[in-house]
C-alpha angles and dihedrals in degrees: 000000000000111000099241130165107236144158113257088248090056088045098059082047095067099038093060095036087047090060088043096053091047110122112243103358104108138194094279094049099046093056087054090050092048092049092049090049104039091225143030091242089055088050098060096040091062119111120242095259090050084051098049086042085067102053108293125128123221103273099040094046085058100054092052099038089052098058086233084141094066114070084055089049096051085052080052093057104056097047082052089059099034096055092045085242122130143214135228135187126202095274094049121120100230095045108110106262097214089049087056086054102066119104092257118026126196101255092228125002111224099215139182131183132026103357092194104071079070086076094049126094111276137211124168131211109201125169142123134349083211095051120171123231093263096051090047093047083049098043083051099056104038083061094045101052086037103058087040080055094063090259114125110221122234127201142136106253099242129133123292123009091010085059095040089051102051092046089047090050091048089056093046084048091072082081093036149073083206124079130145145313132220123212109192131201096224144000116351085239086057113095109199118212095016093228092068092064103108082043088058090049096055095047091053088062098044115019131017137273114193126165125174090235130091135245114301102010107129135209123288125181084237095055093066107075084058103056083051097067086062097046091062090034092061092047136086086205143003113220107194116205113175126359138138125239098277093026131136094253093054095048078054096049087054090047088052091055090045086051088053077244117142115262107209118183130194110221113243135201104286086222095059116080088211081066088058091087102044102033092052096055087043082058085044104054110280125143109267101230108211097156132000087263081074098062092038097056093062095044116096129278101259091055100046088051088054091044088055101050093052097044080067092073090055159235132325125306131213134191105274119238126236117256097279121193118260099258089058092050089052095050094052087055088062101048090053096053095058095055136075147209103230093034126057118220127204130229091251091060093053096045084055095056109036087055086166094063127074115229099244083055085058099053092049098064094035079059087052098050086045089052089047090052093243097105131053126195125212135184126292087038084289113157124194125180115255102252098243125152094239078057081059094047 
């Protein structure tokens, strides 16, 4: 090891960034490691034959044995620091006790944003990149009424129903101390996809990204089963809304029974391949998900309890609208009435029917229900209602 002068703190740092930067030698292996040598610090003062005694081979046991991983690690450390992020290995407190508990732990979490929503009750909503307009309206909203609940949300921050998940459980946020958690693929300083990237940075600020890689590693398609394995260990539950049959969130909803978590499933339209996964672990056992109560009632006590309290204080807010005269409430109604929840509908569509009504009329009260939180828009000038229970009255 280099011989640099550091705080113990800093010390502890490199140490367990060092054994997560060593070539070869993965989370599995680096508990059993831990467990042979008692500490981090004794593991990287054995020799090479005491390594390969416990378990190395040849290769593996010099590179630990050599410190190659440090100089790397002290570059790790500063980014750490620089970037206000941490870093926590597997003894740490704050590191999530039923994630230690999976059969293979990330070694260290490298973490950024509000470290205490580790220590809150968990439940993940995972599904397809290409998600359609219902499972993104029901993606939104489970996040939504769950972080509002007291649950933090868990997902890995890739297109469709990830994305719709973590912004749902930053709105429901606004009556919560819980909000969402990011589980990335490579280094905290990675965005994937690019155009996430304001989304990452609010999360930063109000939820929490971790990922076990360091710094500058970026994403590759191998690295996501992986990340999925601490997506479900974190959670509580999984709940799967959209996937097709070899999809990502299948491949998570197998991790989560591996892991003894609930696997909860939102039944999907037989003649869509995104409904396969679900739908099939709906025909397997796992728990039908109509509404987030559902999901609530087979989480733990402790988390029902605090479900309950803070349902107390009610219910979502949206940004309230200025008085409006009568003609442009009544056209917002109508509006409202063409569109749906699981089909988006273009401007053009809507300029067809309301005949009465110029186009530019019509933007602007598509601009006010945006504003209200009961319309969403989507590419193309595509609009879809927000899934609410007073949109399914």
């Amino acid at each position: 090891m280099p011989a640099t002068l550091l705080r113990r703190s800093d010390e502890e740092m490199l140490h367990w960034s060092a054994l997560s930067l060593v070539p070869g030698l993965g989370a599995r292996k680096s508990v059993q490691l831990l467990q042979s040598f008692g500490s981090v610090e004794s593991l990287f003062r054995a020799t090479k034959s005491e390594l390969m005694a416990a378990g190395l081979p040849s290769g593996l046991a010099q590179s630990v044995a050599s410190g190659c991983a440090f100089d790397a690690a002290s570059e790790q450390v500063e980014r750490i620091k620089s970037a206000g992020a941490a870093l926590l290995p597997l003894v740490d407190e704050l590191y999530p006790e039923q994630l230690r508990q999976i059969y293979d732990p990330p070694v260290v979490l490298y973490a950024l944003g509000r470290l205490e929503l580790l220590q809150e009750t968990m439940v993940a909503i995972v599904g397809s990149r290409r998600s359609s307009p219902y499972g993104t309206a029901v993606a939104e909203r489970f996040g939504r009424e769950l972080a509002s609940r007291g649950i933090t949300v868990v997902s890995g921050m890739a297109r469709g129903i990830d994305t719709a998940a973590h912004v749902g459980a930053l709105e429901g946020s606004s009556v919560s101390r819980c909000s969402t958690i990011a589980v990335f693929a490579g280094g905290l300083d990675v965005i994937y996809p690019a155009e996430n990237r304001k989304l990452a940075e609010r999360i930063a600020r109000e939820g929490l990204i971790v990922t076990e890689h360091p710094f500058g590693v970026p994403t590759y398609p191998t690295s996501f089963p992986a990340r999925n394995r601490i997506v479900s260990g974190l959670s509580a539950g999984v709940v799967v809304v959209e996937g097709e049959q070899y999809s990502g969130s299948a491949v998570t909803a197998r991790l989560a029974l591996d892991q003894n978590r609930e696997v909860f499933a939102v039944p999907g339209n037989i003649t869509s391949s995104l409904s396969y996964a679900p739908n099939l672990l709906i025909r397997q056992g796992a728990q039908l998900v109509q509404s987030v109560e559902d999901i609530l009632s087979e989480l733990p006590a402790e988390a029902r309890r605090r479900a309950a309290e803070r349902a107390e204080g009610g219910g979502q807010r949206s940004l309230p609208l200025p008085p409006s005269p009568p003609q442009a409430s009544a056209l917002r109604s109508q509006v409202l009435s063409f569109l749906n929840v699981d089909q988006a509908t273009d401007l053009d569509t809507l300029t067809s029917r309301l005949v009465d009504f110029s186009p530019s009329e019509i933007i602007a009260a598509l601009f006010d229900l945006e504003l209200e939180g009961t319309v969403r828009q989507l590419p193309g000038r595509c609009y879809v209602k927000v899934w609410t229970e007073a949109a399914q009255a």
